[in-house]
C-alpha positions in Angstrom: -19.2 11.5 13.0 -17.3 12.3 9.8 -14.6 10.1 7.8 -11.7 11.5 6.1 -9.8 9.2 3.9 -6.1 10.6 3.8 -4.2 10.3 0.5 -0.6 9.7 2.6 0.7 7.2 1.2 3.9 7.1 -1.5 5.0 3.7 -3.2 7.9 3.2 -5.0 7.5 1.4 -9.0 10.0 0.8 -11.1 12.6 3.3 -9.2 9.8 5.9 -9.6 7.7 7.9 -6.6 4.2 7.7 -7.3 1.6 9.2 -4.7 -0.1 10.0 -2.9 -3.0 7.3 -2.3 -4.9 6.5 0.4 -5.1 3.1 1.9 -8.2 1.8 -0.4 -6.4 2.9 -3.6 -3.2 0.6 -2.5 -5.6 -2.0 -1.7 -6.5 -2.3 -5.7 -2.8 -1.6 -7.1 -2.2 -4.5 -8.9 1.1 -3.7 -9.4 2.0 -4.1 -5.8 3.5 -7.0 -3.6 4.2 -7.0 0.3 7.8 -6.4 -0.7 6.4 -3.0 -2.6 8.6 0.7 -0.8 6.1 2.8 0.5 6.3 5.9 2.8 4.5 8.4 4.2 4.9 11.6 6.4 7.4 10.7 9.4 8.8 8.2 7.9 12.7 8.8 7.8 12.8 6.1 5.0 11.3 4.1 2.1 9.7 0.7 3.6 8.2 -2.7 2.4 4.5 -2.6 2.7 4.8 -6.0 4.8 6.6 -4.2 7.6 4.2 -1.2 7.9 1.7 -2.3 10.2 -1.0 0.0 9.1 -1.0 -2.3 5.4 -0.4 -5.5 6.6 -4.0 -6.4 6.1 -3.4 -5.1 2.4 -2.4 -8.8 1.4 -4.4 -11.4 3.7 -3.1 -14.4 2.8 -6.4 -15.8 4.6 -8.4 -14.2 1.5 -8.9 -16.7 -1.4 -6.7 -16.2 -4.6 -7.9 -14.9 -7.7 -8.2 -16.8 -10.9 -9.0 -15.7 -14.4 -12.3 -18.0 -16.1 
């Protein structure tokens, strides 16, 4: 069984389109925030990442937070 990672995804920074990416490249963005616009094919419009269910998981808030040593 093959796995194909999609590049489908299009996010919105600073009034600019940027994409596309796939799901693990979002994942790393530090620029993004659940309240980040993304889109992708069939989408009739530009959405937070917290409503999409497919990147919900992208901010766990069970995961612990980062800190700089």
């Amino acid at each position: 069984m093959s796995f194909v990672v999609e590049r489908v995804w299009f996010i919105r920074v600073t009034d600019q389109a940027e994409g596309p990416f796939t799901k693990a490249e979002l994942k790393i963005d530090l620029r993004l925030t659940p309240d980040t616009l993304v889109r992708r094919e069939g989408f009739s419009f530009w959405r937070p990442i917290k409503e999409v269910e497919e990147l919900k998981d992208l901010f766990d808030e069970t995961a612990p937070e980062q800190t700089d040593l």
